[in-house]
C-alpha positions in Angstrom: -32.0 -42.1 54.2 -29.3 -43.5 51.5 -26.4 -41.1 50.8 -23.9 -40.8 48.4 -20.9 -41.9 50.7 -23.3 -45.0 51.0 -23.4 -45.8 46.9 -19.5 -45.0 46.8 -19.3 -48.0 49.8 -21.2 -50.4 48.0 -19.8 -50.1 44.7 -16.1 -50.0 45.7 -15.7 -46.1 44.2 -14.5 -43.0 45.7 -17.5 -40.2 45.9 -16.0 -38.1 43.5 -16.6 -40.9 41.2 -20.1 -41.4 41.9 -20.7 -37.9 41.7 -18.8 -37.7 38.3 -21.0 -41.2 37.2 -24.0 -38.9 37.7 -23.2 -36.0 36.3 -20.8 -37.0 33.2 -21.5 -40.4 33.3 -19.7 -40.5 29.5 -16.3 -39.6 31.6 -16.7 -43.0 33.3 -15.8 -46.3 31.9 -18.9 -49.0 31.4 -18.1 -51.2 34.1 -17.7 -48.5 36.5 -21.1 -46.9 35.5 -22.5 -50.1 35.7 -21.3 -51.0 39.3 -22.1 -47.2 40.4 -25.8 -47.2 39.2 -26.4 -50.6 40.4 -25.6 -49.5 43.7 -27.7 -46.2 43.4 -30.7 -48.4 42.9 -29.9 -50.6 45.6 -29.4 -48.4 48.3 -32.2 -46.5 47.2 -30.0 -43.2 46.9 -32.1 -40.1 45.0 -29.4 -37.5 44.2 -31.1 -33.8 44.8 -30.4 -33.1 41.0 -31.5 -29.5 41.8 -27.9 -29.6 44.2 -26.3 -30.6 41.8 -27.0 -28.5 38.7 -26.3 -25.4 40.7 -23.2 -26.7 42.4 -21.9 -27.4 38.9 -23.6 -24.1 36.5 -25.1 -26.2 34.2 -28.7 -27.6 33.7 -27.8 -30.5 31.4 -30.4 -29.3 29.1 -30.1 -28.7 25.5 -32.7 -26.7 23.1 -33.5 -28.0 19.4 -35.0 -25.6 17.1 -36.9 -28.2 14.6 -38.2 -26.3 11.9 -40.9 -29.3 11.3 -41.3 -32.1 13.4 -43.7 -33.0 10.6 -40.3 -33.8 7.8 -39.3 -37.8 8.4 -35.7 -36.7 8.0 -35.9 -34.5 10.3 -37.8 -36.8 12.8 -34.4 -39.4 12.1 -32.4 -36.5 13.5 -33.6 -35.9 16.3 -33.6 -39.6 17.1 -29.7 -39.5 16.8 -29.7 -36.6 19.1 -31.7 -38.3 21.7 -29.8 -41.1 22.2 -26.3 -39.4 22.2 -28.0 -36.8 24.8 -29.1 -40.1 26.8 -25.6 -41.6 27.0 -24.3 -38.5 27.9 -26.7 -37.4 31.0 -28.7 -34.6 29.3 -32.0 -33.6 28.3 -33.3 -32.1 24.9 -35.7 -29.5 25.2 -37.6 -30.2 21.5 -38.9 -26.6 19.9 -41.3 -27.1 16.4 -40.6 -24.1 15.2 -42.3 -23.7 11.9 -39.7 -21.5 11.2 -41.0 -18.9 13.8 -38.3 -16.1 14.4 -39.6 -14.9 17.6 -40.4 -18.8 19.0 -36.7 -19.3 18.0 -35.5 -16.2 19.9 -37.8 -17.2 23.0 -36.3 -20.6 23.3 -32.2 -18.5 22.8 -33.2 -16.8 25.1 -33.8 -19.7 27.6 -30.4 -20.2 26.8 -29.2 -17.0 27.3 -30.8 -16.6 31.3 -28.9 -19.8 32.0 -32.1 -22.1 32.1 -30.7 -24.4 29.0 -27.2 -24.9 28.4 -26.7 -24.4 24.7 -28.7 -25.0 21.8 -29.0 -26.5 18.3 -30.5 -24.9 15.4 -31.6 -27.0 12.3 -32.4 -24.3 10.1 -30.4 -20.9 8.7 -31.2 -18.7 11.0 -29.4 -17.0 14.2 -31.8 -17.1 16.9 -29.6 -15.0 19.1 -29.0 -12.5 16.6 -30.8 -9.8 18.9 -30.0 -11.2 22.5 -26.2 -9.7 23.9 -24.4 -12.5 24.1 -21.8 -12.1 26.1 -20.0 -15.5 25.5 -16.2 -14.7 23.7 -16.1 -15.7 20.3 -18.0 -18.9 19.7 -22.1 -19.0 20.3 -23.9 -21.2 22.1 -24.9 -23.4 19.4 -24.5 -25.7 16.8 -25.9 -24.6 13.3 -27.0 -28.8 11.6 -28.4 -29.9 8.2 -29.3 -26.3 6.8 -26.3 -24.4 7.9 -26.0 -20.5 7.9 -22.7 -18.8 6.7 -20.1 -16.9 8.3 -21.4 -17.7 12.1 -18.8 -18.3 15.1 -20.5 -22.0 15.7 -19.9 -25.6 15.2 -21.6 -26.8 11.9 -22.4 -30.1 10.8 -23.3 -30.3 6.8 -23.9 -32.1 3.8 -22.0 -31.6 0.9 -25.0 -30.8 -1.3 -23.7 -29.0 -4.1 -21.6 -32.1 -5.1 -24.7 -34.5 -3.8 -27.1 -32.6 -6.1 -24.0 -32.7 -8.7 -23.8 -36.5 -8.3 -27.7 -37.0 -9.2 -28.2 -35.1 -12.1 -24.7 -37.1 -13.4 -26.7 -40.3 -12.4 -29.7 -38.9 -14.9 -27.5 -37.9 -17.9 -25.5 -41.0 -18.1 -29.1 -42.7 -18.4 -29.4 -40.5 -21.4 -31.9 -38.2 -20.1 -31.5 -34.5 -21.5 -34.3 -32.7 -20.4 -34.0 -33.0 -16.5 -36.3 -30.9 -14.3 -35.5 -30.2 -11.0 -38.1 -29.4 -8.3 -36.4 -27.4 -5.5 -37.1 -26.2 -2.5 -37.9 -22.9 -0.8 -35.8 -20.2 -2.0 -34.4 -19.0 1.4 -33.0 -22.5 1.9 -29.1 -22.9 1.5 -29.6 -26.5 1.1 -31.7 -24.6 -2.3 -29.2 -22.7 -3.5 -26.3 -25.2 -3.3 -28.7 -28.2 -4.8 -29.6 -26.1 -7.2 -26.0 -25.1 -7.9 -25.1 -28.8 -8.2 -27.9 -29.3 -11.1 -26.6 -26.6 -12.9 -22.7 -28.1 -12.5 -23.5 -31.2 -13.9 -25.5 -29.7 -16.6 -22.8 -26.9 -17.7 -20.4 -30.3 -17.8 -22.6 -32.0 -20.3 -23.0 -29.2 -22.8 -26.3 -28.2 -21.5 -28.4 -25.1 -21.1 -29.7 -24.3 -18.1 -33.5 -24.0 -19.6 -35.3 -22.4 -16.3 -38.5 -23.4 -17.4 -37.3 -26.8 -15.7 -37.2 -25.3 -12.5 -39.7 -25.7 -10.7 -40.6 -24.0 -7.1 -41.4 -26.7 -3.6 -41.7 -26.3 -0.2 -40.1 -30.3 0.6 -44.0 -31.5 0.9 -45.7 -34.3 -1.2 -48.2 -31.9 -2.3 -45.7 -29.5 -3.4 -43.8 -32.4 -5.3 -47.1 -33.4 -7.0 -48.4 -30.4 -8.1 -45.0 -29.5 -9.8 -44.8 -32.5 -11.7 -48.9 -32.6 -13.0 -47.6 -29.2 -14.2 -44.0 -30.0 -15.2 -45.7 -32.5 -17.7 -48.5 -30.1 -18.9 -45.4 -28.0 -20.4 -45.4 -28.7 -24.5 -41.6 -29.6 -24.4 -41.6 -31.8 -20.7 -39.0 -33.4 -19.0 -38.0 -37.0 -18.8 -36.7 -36.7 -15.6 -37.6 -34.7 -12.6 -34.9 -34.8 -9.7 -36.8 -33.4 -6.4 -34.7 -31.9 -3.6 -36.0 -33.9 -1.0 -38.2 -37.5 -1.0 -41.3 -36.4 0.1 -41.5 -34.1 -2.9 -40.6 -36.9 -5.0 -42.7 -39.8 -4.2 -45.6 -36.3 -4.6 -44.2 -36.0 -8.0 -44.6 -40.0 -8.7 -48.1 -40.2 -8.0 -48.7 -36.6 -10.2 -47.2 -38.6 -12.9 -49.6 -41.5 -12.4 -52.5 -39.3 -12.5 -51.0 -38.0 -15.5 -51.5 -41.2 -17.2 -47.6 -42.3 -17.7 -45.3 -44.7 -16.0 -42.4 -44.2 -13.8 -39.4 -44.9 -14.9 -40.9 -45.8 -18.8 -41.7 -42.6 -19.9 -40.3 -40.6 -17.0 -38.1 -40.9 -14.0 -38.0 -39.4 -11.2 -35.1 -39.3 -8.2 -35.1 -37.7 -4.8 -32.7 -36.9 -1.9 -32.9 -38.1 1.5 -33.2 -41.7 1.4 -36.0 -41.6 4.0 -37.6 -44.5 5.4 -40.5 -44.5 3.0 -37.9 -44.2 -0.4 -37.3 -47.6 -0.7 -41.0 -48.6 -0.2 -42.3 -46.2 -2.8 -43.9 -47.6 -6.1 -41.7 -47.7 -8.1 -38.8 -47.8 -5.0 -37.2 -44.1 -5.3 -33.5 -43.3 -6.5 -32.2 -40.9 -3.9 -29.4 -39.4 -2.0 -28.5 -40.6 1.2 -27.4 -38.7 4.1 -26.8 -40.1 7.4 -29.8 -38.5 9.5 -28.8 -40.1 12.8 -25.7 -38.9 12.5 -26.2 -35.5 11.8 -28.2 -35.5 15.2 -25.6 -37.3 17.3 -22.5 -35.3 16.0 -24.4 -32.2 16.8 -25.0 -33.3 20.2 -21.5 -34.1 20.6 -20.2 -31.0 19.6 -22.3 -28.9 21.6 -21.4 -31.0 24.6 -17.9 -30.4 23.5 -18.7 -26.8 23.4 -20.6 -26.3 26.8 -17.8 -28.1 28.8 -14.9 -26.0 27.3 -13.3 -29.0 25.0 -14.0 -26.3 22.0 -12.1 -23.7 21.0 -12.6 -23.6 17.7 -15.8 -23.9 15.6 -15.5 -26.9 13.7 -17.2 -27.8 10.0 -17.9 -31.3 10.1 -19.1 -32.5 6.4 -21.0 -35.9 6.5 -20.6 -38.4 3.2 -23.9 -39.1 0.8 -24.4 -42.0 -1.2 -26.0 -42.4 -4.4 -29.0 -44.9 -3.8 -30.0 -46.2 -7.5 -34.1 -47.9 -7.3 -36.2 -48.2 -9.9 -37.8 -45.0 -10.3 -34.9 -44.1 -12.9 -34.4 -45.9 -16.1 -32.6 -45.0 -19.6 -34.3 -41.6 -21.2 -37.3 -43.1 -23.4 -36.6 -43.3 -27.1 -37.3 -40.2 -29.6 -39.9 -40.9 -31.7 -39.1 -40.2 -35.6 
């Protein structure tokens, strides 16, 4: 039976460094890793991993609280996460959550009896917020995409106050003045500071907030679709809806298809994501893009960071947006006299 003393023979190494190649294998150069694993599978060498996750405390397994696996941008961030885990020897432990308080507390709590080492919530909520932590001052975790406030943790955000800023902007310098917004679910931070951003660029332009124009969502295409049928049912409508995520707005395009209009002719309509479906919608969807894959790998990264004592702070890291301009916006349609 292969050993480790015989991998470290073959592939010129000390042990420590095939141990460390196994357990941290991003703390070992590519050429090393390379000559180290080739040698694992030549000698035929199976590490008892169960050895080596108690020798060293940890399980290499990390929790994600996914509010929705059903959300496309949320399915691109856990795809970041996945690979950054892979390159750096651990395992995610996926949770669907549906926004489930006690699911969210069951999987902390996996956490918190050592059988995960950290976790990483996508959504504003504390999962450990009834488990005694006993941990110093930073949790376990790493708050991503909808971030709570005031909470001893990494975060990794969006600026979405100036991203929701940024697309109303892009909607008034087509001359639109009646610009609906449909937002999404009133608990949501990513809500309140999208919303916050609307009403920025509208207090800039000389503008009244009319509230009539905001319209409640849940970031589904049904919700997006049944806003807009009834957004253009108001005597007064808009001529531009801007919908706090894409799915919601490619739902409001086709309610304003059924409706009997054209997008962006008689009214356009913008998004925010830039999900893979935006740019394949018909008309192809203004929106604003956030880097999904990266929200997933920095948050990996940090938690790693976190779990192996390179933390001692909880950093904010704030990832850029970029306006995407499609056709589903156009200039405002001309009053008629």
């Amino acid at each position: 039976m292969s050993n480790i003393r015989d991998v470290a023979q073959l592939a010129g190494v000390s042990v420590a460094t095939v141990s460390r190649t196994l357990q941290q294998p991003d703390l070992v150069s590519l050429k090393t890793r390379t000559k180290v694993l080739t040698a694992v599978k030549q000698v035929g060498y199976k590490p008892n991993l169960m050895a080596v996750k108690f020798r060293s405390g940890k399980t290499r397994n990390l929790v994600v609280l996914v509010p929705t696996i059903a959300n496309v941008f949320f399915a691109r961030v856990i795809s970041g996460m996945q690979q950054a885990a892979h390159e750096k020897g651990y395992s995610l432990l996926l949770c669907n959550t549906l926004a489930d308080v006690e699911m969210e507390q069951s999987y902390a709590r996996m956490v918190h009896t050592s059988q995960a080492d950290g976790l990483i919530q996508l959504r504003a909520h504390n999962p450990f917020a009834q488990l005694e932590m006993n941990t110093g001052s930073l949790l376990p975790m790493v708050n991503a995409c909808e971030v709570l406030d005031r909470i001893a943790c990494p975060t990794v955000l969006l600026d979405n106050r100036a991203a929701a800023h940024a697309m109303t902007e892009h909607l008034l310098e087509l001359g639109h003045r009646r610009i609906a917004m449909i937002k999404g679910p009133a608990r949501s931070p990513l809500t309140r500071d999208r919303v916050a951003g609307y009403c920025d660029a509208l207090n800039a332009a000389g503008i009244s907030f009319d509230e009539g124009l905001l319209y409640p969502g849940d970031f589904t295409l049904q919700s997006g679709h049944k806003a807009a049928t009834e957004l253009l049912a108001l005597p007064n409508p808009p001529t531009a809806i801007f919908c706090e995520n894409d799915e919601m707005a490619i739902g409001a395009i086709q309610g304003v298809k059924q409706s009997g209009l054209q997008v962006p002719d008689n009214i356009s309509v913008a998004g925010f994501d830039d999900i893979s479906f935006a740019a394949f919608a018909d008309p192809p969807l203004t929106t604003i893009a956030q880097p999904a894959e990266e929200f997933g790998s920095i948050a990996v990264t940090l938690l790693i960071d976190l779990i192996e004592g390179r933390l001692g702070k909880a950093p904010k890291v704030i990832l850029p947006f970029d306006l995407i301009q499609r056709t589903s916006t156009g200039p405002a349609p001309a009053v008629s006299s």
